[in-house]
C-alpha positions in Angstrom: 120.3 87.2 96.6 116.9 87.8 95.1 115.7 90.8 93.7 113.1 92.1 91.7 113.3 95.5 89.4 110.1 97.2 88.8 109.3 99.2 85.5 106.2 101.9 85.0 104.5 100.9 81.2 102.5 103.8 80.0 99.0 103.3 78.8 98.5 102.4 75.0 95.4 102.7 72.9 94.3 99.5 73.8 95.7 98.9 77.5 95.7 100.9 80.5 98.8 102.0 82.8 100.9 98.9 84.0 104.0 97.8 85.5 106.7 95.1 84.8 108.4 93.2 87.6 110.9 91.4 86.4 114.1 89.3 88.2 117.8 90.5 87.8 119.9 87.9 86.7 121.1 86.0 83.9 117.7 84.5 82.7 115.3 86.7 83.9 111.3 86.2 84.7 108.9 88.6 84.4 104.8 89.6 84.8 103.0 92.7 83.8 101.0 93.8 86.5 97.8 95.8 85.9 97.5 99.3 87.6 95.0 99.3 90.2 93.8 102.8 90.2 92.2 102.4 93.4 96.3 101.9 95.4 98.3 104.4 95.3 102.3 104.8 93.8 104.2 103.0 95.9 101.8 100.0 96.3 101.0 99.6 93.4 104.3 98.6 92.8 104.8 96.7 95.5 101.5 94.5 94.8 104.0 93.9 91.2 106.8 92.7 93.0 104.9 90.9 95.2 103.2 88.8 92.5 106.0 87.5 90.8 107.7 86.7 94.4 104.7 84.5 94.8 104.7 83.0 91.2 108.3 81.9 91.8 107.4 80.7 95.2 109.6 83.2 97.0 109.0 83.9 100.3 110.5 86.0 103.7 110.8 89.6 104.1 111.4 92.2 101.6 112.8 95.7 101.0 112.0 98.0 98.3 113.7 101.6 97.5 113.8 103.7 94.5 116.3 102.3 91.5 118.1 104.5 88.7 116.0 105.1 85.2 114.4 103.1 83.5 113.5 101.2 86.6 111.1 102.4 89.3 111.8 100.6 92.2 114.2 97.6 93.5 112.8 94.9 95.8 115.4 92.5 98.0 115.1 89.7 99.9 116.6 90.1 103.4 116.4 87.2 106.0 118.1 87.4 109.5 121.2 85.0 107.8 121.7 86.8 104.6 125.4 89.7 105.9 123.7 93.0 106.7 125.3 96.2 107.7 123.6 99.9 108.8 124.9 103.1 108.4 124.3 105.0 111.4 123.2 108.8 111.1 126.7 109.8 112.7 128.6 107.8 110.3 125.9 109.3 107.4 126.8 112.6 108.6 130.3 112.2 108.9 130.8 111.7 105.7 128.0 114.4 104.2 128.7 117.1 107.0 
């Protein structure tokens, strides 16, 4: 499975607000992607994420969500063979009732 974590980098005194995508794994790969001021939040980090799927010549369909501190976000790629499951809002509130 392929995913890629997403980091907020503050500004410094000599560079503006960025954000690190960066892949899980053993030996991982990574690009610091400029804020575009112009996008907002969420795109911002998905343009990130999206730019280092393309610099490792990744390609189908992915899904971000929020990940625990440090990381901002989590991207994964799904594709119709990869084993899926969905939690249905009866079993959701089943369980959180």
């Amino acid at each position: 499975m392929q995913t890629i974590l997403t980091k907020y980098l503050g500004p410094t005194n000599t560079k503006g607000s960025r954000i690190k995508a960066m892949t899980s794994g053993p030996k991982p790969v990574s690009i610091i992607h400029d804020w575009q001021y112009a996008l907002g939040h969420e795109e911002n980090y998905r343009q990130a994420a999206h730019t280092l799927a393309k610099k490792l010549g990744w390609r189908g369909k992915w899904i971000g969500h929020g990940a625990p501190a440090p990381y901002e976000s989590v991207f994964v790629n799904v594709s119709e063979y990869a084993p899926a499951f969905t939690i249905t809002q009866a079993e959701h509130d089943a369980v959180f009732a």
